[in-house]
N, C-alpha and C positions, 0 to 999 in steps of 0.2 A: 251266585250272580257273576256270569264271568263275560256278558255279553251288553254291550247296549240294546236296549229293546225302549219301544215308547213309552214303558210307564217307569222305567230308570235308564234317565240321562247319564250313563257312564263317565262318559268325559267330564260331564259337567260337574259331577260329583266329587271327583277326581281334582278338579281344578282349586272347591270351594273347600274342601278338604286339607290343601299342600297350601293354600292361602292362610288359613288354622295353624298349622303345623309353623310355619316363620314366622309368625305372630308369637308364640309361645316360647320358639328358636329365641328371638330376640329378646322376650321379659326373660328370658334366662340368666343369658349373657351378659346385659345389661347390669345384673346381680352381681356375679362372679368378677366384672370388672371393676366396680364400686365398693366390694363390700370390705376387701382389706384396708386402704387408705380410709373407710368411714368408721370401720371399726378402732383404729389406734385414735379417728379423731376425737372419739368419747371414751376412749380410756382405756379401753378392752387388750386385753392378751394378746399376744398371738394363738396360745393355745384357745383362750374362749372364742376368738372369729372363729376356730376349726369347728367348735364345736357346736357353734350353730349350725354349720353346713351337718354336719354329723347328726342332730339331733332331726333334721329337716328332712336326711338321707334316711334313717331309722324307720321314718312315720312313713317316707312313700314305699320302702319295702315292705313294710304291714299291710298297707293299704291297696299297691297296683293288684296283687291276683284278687281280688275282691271285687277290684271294679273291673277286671277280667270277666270275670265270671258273671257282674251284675250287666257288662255291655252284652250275653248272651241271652238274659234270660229280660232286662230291658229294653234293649236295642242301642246300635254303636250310640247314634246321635242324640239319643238324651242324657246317656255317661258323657258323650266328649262335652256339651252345655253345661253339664253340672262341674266338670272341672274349668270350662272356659270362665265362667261366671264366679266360682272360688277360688280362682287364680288370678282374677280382679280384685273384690272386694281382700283375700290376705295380705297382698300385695301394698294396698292402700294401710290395712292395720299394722303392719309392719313397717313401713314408711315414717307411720305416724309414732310411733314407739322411739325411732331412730331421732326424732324431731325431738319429741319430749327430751330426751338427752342430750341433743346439742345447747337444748333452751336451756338445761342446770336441772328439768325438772326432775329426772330420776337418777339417780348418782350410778356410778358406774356397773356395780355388784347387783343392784335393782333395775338396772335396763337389761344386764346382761340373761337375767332371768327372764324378764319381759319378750324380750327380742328371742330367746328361745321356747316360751311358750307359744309367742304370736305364730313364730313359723312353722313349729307343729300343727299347727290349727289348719294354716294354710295348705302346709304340704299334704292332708289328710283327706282334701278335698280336691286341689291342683290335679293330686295323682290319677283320676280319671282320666285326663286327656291322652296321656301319651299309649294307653296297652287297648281304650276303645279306639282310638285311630287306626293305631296298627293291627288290630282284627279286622275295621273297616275295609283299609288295604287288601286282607287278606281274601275278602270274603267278594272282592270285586275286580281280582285278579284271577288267573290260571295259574296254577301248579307252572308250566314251563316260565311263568312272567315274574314267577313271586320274589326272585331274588332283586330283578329290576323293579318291581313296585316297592319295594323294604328301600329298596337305593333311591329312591324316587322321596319317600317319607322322608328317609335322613339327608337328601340333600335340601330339601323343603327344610326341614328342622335349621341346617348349615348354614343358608342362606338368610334366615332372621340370625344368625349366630354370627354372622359379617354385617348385618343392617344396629344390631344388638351395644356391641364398643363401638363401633363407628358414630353412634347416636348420643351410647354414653361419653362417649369423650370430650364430643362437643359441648353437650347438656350440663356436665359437670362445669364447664365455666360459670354457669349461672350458680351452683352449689352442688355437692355430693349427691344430696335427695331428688333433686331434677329428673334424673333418669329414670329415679324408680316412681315417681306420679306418673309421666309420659308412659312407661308399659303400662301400665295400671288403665291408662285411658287407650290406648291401642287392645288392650288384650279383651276389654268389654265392647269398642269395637267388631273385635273380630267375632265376640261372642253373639252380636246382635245378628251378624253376616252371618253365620251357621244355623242360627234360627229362623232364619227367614229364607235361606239357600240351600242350605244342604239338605239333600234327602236321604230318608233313612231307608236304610238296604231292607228290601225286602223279607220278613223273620222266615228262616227252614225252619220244618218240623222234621224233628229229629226221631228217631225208633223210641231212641232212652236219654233219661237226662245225662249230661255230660257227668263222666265221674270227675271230684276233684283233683286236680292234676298235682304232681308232685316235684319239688324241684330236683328230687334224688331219681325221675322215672329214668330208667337205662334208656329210653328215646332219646331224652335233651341232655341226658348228666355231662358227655360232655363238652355241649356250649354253654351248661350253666357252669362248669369248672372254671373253661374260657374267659366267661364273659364277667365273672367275679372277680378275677385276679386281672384282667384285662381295667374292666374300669376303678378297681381300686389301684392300681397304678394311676392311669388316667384322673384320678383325682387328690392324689397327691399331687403330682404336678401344677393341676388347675388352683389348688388352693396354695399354695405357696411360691408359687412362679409373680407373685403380684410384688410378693417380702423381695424375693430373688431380683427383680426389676428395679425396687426402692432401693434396698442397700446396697448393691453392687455396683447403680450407674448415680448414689448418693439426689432419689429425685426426690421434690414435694410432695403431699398429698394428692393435689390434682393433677402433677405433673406423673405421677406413678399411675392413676387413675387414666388419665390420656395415653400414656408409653404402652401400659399390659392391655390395653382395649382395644388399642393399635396389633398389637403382638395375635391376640384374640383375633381380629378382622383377620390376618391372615393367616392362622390356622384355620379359621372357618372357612377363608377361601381356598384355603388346598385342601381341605374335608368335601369342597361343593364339586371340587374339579375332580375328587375321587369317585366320587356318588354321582354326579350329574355326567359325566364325560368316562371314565373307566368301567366304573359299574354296568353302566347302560350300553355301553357299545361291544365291551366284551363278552365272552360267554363265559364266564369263570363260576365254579362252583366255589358255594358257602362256604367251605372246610379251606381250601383254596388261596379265597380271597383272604384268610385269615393268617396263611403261611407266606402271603407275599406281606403282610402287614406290620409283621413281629420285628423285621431286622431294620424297617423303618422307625419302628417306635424304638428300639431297645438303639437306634444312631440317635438320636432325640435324645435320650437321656443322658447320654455319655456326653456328650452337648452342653446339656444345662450342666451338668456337674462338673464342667473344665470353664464353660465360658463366663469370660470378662466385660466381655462387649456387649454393646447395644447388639451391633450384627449377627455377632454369635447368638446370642439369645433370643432374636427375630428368627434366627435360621431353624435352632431347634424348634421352634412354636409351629414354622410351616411344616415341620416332618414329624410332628406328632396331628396334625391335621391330616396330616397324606395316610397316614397309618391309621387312624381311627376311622376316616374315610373310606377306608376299603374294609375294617375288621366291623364297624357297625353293621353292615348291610349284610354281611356273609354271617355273623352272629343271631342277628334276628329272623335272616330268609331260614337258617338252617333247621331254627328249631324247630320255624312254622313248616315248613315241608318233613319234617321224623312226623307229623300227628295227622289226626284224620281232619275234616272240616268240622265236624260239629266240636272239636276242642278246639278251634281258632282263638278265642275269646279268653279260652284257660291259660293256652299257651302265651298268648301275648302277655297278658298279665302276671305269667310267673316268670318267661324272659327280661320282661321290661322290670323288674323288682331285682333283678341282676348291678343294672345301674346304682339302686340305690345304696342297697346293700356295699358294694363299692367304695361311694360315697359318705357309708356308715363310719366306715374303716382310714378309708384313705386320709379324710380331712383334719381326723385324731392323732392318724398318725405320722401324718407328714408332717404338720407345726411341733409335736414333740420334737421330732427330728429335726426339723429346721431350727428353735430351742436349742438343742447342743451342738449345732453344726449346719451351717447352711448349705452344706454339700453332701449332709447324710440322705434328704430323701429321694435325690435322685439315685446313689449310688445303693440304696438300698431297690429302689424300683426295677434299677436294671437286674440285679441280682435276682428280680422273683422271677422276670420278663424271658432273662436266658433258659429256665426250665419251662417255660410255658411255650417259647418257641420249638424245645424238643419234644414236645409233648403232641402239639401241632406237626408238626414235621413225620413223628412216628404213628400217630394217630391215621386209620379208615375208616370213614364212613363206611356207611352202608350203601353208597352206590360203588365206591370201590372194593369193597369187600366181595360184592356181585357178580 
């Protein structure tokens, strides 16, 4: 479906679609900017906050190529529902868990257990949304559009990703948990609005059923090389830039809570200005967009690992925005245009499990490193970040190869 016709309102699809997507953007971020300051408030580690993100990260890489392959053989819109709607109610159990331990109810060895089962639970279900979306995307764009519709998803994603700390930082006034009830009530929201709005793209029939795709196929191997060491840097940073903000500029809980969500707003806003403004206006291929991306991200970390300041550390946040900004959309367009349309679904799902996987790694191992050094996980990120730029740089697609 690459046309508006009367029995699917393209645009409208489109619209009720990237409404979904910030809605999801924001219970994110929201997360990520809350969740160190509420972890040390009940006792936890710095290594155990990691390893919740890790454990979280773990289940949605098991989980996205599944619901890859179930948004094909279900349809996009009833996978993206079943994450919108278990991306509400974990959300709430998880909340609830954080509450018990601030009240004395579970001590701190017994939350920390808690809080990493609950989010398991969660993320096992959540991970629907984001690989049926973007097969959605896929399957209601053209081949010439697709990079601009992936840039289109992730500025959509970016833009709850600035609406996201901006909301929790305010909401934290009232207490740390605030933020994450209010997504909780927004993201079923937006789940009501997709079942009532959004239409399901009409099902191809296919010759043969889809084989299952592989993340080693010589097609996508190497954006999923990319795209693994790409956001496991990306989330060492995210997971320890909240510590980096508390003891460097010596803030409170709330007050680190408000500074890194502030920091967040504007890496999301120079993520949205990559995606919604560069992306869309340029003609830039996938491969490309990912060689202008690297020396933005690999100045970002050299950044965090020298800077003192509020400034400096504001500054690195918006140049790891500007880089993720342009390496999202060209990672995801790229893999979807190597495959034919009846893998749309496979693929999404085994790119979008790139992220998590990432997120497996990164979060474990950036607090260890932040643990003996607060300046080791940046200086180790640049260090992966300089061979993946050479790698990028020496690497031909297959339109260049041609």
């Amino acid at each position: 479906m690459h046309t508006e016709t009367p029995a699917f309102p393209l645009v409208f699809a489109r619209r009720v679609l990237l409404f979904s997507l910030i809605a999801v953007g924001m219970g994110q971020t929201v997360l990520f900017a809350i969740l160190a300051p509420l972890g040390r408030e009940i006792g936890l580690s710095v290594i155990q906050i990691g390893a919740i993100i890790s454990a979280s990260s773990i289940t949605v890489f098991l989980c996205t190529p599944m619901w890859g392959r179930a948004s094909d053989r279900l349809g996009r819109r009833k996978v993206i529902l079943i994450g919108l709607f278990g991306y509400t109610l974990g959300t709430l159990v998880f909340a609830a868990v954080f509450k018990s331990a601030m009240l004395g109810l579970l001590p701190p060895t017994l939350a920390f257990i808690a809080l990493v089962v609950s989010r398991m639970g969660h993320a096992s279900v959540m991970s629907a949304t984001m690989p049926a979306s973007s097969a959605y995307m896929a399957d209601i764009s053209d081949v010439a559009g697709r990079t601009k519709a992936m840039g289109a998803v992730g500025a959509a994603n970016n833009l709850g990703a600035i609406l996201g700390p901006a909301l929790g930082g305010g909401l934290a006034v009232f207490s740390l948990l605030t933020p994450l009830w209010f997504a909780a009530g927004i993201t079923l929201l937006t789940a009501l609005v997709v079942l009532r709005y959004l239409p399901d793209v009409p099902r191809q029939v296919f010759t043969r059923k889809p084989a299952k795709m592989r993340r080693t196929d010589p097609r996508i191997l190497p954006f999923m090389i990319v795209g693994v060491l790409m956001f496991m840097g990306f989330a060492i940073v995210q997971q320890t830039m909240a510590f980096r903000f508390q003891d460097v500029l010596s803030l409170t809980a709330v007050e680190t809570a408000r500074t890194f969500g502030f920091g967040m707003m504007l890496s999301a806003a120079a993520s949205l200005f990559s995606q919604a403004v560069l992306v869309q206006r340029l003609d830039i291929k996938p491969f490309n967009l990912l060689r202008l991306a690297m020396p933005l991200l690999i100045f970002a970390f050299a950044i965090m690992a020298t800077a003192e300041t509020r400034t400096l550390l504001l500054l690195a946040m918006v140049l790891l925005g500007l880089g993720m900004g342009l390496a999202g959309p060209g990672f995801m367009a790229g893999a979807s245009l190597a495959v034919g349309p009846e893998e749309q679904g496979a693929v999404a799902g085994v790119a979008s499990s790139c992220g998590p996987l990432g997120f497996t790694i990164g979060p474990l191992l950036g607090t260890a490193l932040y643990a003996i050094n607060p300046v080791y996980p940046y200086i180790f990120t640049l260090m992966v970040y300089l061979p993946l730029l050479v790698f990028v740089l020496r690497y031909k697609d297959g339109a260049e190869r041609g």
